[in-house]
Structures are given as C-alpha cells and as structure tokens.
Wavefront OBJ file of the C-alpha trace (Angstrom):
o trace
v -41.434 -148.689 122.767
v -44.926 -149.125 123.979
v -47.365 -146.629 124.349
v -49.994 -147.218 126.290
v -53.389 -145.039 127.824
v -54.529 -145.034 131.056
v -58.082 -145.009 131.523
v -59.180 -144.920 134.783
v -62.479 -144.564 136.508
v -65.264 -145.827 138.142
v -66.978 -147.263 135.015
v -70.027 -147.756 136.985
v -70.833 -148.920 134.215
v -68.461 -148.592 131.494
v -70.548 -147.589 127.923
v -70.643 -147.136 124.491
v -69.617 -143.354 125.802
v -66.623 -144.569 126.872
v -65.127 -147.277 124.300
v -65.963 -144.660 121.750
v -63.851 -141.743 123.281
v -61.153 -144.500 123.994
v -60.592 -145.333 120.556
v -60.682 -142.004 119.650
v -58.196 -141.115 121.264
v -55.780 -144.019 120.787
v -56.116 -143.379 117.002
v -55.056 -139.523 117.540
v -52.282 -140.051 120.180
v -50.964 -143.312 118.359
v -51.354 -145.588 121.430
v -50.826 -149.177 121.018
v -53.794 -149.660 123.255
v -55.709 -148.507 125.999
v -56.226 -150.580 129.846
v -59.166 -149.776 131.500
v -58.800 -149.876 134.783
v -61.518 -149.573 137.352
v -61.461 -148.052 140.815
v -62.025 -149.938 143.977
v -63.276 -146.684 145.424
v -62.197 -143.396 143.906
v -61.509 -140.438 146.327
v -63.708 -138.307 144.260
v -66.552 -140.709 144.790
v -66.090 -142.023 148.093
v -69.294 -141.435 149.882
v -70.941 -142.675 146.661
v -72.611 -146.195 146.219
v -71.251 -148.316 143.347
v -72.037 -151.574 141.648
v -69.333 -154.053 143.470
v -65.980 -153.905 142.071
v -66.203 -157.652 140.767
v -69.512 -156.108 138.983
v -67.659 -153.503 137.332
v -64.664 -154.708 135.844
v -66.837 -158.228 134.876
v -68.761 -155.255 132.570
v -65.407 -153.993 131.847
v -64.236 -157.191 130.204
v -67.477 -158.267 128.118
v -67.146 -154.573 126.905
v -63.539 -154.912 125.600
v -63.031 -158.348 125.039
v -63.150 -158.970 121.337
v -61.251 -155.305 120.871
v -57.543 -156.246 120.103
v -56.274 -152.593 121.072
v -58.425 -152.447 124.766
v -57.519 -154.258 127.583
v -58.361 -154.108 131.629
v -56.763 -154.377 134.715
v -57.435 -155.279 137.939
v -54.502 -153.704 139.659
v -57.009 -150.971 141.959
v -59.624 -153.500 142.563
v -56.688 -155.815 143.846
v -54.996 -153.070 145.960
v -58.262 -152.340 147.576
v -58.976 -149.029 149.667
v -59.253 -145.377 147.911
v -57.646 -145.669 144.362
v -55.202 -142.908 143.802
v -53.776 -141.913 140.333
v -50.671 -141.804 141.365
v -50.043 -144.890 142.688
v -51.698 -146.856 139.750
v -49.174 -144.534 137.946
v -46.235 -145.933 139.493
v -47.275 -149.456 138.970
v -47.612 -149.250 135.435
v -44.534 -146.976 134.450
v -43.033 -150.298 136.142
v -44.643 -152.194 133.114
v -44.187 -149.801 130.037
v -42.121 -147.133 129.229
v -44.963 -144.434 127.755
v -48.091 -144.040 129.972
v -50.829 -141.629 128.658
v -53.220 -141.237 131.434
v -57.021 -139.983 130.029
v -58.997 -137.720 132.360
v -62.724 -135.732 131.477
v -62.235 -131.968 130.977
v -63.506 -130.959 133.845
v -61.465 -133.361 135.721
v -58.318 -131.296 134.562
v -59.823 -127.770 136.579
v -59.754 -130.280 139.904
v -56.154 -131.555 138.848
v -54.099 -129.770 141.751
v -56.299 -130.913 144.535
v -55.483 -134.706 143.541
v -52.658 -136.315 145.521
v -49.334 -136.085 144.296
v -50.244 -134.295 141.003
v -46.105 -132.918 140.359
v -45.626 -136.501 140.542
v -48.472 -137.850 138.475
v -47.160 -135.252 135.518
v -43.613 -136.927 135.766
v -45.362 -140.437 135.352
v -47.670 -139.815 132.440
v -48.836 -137.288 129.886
v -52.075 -136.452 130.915
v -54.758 -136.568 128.120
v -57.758 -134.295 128.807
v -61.003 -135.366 126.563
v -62.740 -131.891 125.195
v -65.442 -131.679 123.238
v -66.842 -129.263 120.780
v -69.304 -128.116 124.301
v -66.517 -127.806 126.741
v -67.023 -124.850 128.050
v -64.278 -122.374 128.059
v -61.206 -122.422 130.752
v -62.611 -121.757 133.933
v -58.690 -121.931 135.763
v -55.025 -121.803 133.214
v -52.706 -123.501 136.480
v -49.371 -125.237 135.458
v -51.270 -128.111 135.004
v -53.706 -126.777 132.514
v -50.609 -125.839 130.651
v -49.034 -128.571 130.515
v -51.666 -131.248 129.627
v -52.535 -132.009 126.504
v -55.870 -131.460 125.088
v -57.867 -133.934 122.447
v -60.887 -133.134 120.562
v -63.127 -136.481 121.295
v -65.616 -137.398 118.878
v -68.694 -137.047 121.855
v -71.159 -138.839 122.469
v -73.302 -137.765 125.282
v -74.013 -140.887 127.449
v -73.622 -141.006 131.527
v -73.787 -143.645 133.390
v -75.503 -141.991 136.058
v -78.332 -141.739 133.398
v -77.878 -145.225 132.544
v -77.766 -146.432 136.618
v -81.564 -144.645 136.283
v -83.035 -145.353 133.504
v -82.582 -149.132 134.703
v -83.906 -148.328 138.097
v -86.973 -146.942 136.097
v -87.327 -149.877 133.799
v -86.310 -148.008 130.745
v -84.502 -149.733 127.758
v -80.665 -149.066 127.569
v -80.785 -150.439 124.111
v -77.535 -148.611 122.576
v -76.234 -146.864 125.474
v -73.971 -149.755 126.367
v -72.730 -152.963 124.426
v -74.880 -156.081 123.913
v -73.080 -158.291 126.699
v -72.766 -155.675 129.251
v -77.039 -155.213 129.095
v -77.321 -158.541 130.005
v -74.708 -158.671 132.244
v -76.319 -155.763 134.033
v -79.898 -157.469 133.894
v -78.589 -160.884 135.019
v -77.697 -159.528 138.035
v -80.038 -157.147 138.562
v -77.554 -154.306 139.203
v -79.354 -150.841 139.427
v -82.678 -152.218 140.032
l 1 2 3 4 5 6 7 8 9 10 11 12 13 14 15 16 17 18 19 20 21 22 23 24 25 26 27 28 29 30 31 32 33 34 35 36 37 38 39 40 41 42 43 44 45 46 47 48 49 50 51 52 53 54 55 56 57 58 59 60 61 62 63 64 65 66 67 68 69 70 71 72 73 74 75 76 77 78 79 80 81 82 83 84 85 86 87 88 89 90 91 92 93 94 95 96 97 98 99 100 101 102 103 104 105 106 107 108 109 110 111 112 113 114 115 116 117 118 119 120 121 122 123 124 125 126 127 128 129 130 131 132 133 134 135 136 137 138 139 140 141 142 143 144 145 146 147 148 149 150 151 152 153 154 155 156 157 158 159 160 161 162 163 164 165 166 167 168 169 170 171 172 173 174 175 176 177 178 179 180 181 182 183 184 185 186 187 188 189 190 191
C-alpha cells in the first residue's frame, strides 16, 4: 500500500521552508513520498497576483528534482479555474489508496469554511504542520478533532518575504534552493 502526502499550495515560490517541513513530515508519518502540487488559483488567494502557473510549478520541479521521495503534479494547473481540495482529493484517491493531505496550522481554524470539508476528511487524513510558536487553539470544531497534528522542525521563511526582498534587490541566498534563484532571476519574476 502506498502512502502518499498531499501538499498543496500556491508555492509562489516554493522554498527551503517548504521542502524542509515536507520531509519532516514524511519521515514522522512514514509516507513513501510527498507530490507537490500547485494551485492554478486557490480560493483563498483569488484576488491575489501570482507568478504564472507554468512559473510556479517550473520552480516546483528544479526544487524537487534530484529528491527521490518528492514529486509534483500538474493536475490543478491542468484543470484550470479555482483549485479546490476536494476535487484534487478525488483525483488522487483514484491513484493511491492512502492520501495524507498537509495544511499550515492556521489553515486548520479556516477548515469548515472550505468546500466540501465532510468529504475532504473521508478522502485524506489531514496533516496540520505546528510548530513550537503555534499559538494555542483559537476554535476545537470536529475538524480540529479529528486532524492530526505534527510537530515540524520550523523554519521561518515566507514567500511573501521572499516575493519582496527580490522586488527590493535583496539576496535570497538560502531562502530557496540554488536552481530555483536562478530560475526566479532568469525570468525576472518579482522584479
């Protein structure tokens, strides 16, 4: 039996942050590996400006590429149109038989306003990444119950930080792997 984790987002663009926490957490849940799979546009984010999709999962790839246990997948980007969970969800339990989806803690708190979220918790265990910060329980619903909470080894690095400090002409050095800062240069994304 497979056991794979979701990892969904925007990955606008995908870090060190990220691939860090990722393998974190496929060493503590015993995943076989993760797929990173980025949003065409993500309901939570809609309004918001991203690098193109091609952009994104292009980073996505350079970042996991020599990583035997990460993969990507294009399946949202394909689909087009508002990227929901749940249908991503119902794709992929087509593929494999255990589906972990990952979420951000505070993510978990917004949980019943996504769509479908009885069905998403049928699909998937849901993973939420806490930190040693995470501030305490701000809401206990049936979903806050029933997800299942990991201790990440953080590292505190945001792409929204990252999107500026290129804007500004400051170095990213170490905030996101080798490849992906030139990719990001080459084609002068965030500038």
């Amino acid at each position: 039996m497979s056991k794979v984790g979701i990892f969904g987002g925007t990955f606008d663009p995908i870090h060190n942050g990220h691939l860090i926490t990722a393998q974190s957490v496929r060493e503590m849940r015993s995943l076989d590996k993760i797929i990173f799979i980025p949003s065409f546009v993500s309901p939570l984010k809609a309004g918001i400006k991203s690098a193109k999709p091609e952009h994104r999962l292009e980073m996505i790839k350079l970042a996991t590429e020599s990583i035997e246990f990460f993969s990507y997948d294009d399946y949202e980007i394909e689909k087009g149109g508002i990227s929901y969970t749940v249908d991503t969800l119902r794709e992929f339990k087509k593929r494999y038989e255990h589906l972990e989806f990952i979420i951000g803690y505070d993510n978990i708190f917004e949980f019943h306003t996504w769509k479908d979220p009885d069905e998403i918790m049928k699909l998937a265990e849901i993973i939420v990444l806490r930190r040693k910060s995470s501030h305490p329980f701000t809401l206990e619903d049936k979903y806050v119950k029933s997800a299942i909470f990991v201790e990440t080894r953080g590292i505190e690095i945001s792409a929204t930080d990252i999107r500026e400090r290129v804007k500004n002409k400051k170095p990213i050095h170490y905030l996101v792997p080798e490849k992906v800062k030139e990719y990001i240069y080459n084609f002068n994304l965030y500038g």
